[in-house]
N, C-alpha and C positions, 0 to 999 in steps of 0.2 A: 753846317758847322755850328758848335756852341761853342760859348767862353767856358774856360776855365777855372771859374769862381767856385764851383756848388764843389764838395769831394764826391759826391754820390754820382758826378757826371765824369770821373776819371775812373776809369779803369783799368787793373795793370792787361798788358797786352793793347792798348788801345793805342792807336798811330794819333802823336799831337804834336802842334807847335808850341817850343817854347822858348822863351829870355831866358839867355844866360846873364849870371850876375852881370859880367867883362861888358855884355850890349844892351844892357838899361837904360843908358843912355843913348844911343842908337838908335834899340829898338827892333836891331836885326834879330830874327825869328829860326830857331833851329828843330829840328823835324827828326822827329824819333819815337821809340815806342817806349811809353812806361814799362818801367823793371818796377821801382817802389813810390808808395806813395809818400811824399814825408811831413806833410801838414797836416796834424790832429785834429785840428777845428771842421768844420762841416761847411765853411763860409770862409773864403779872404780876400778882401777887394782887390788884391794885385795878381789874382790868381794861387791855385793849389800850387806847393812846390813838389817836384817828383824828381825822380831820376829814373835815364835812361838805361836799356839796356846798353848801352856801351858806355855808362858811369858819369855821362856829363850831369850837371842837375841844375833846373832850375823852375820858372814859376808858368804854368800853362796858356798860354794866351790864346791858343784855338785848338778843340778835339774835332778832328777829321771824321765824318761818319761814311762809314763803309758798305 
């Protein structure tokens, strides 16, 4: 597993964990596959933001390698 920081390490179709805004504070981690990516930069400390295919969206904290 890698973090979620680089964009070059998300790829759509790819199985990851991510924060949703609601558990930022938490910290609870939700598991889904990239639909899109949504962070233009190439680099962001709290994680790339995405969305799911089933529409949730938020910031990546671990891609699952398969």
């Amino acid at each position: 597993m890698s973090s979620g920081q680089n964009r070059k390490d998300v790829l759509p179709g790819a199985t990851v964990k991510i924060v949703l805004k609601a558990d930022q504070r938490s910290g609870k981690l939700t598991t889904g596959v990239v639909k899109d990516l949504l962070t233009k930069s190439s680099f962001h400390p709290h994680g790339i933001k995405v969305r799911l295919t089933d529409g949730q969206v938020g910031r990546v904290q671990e891609i699952e390698r398969t």
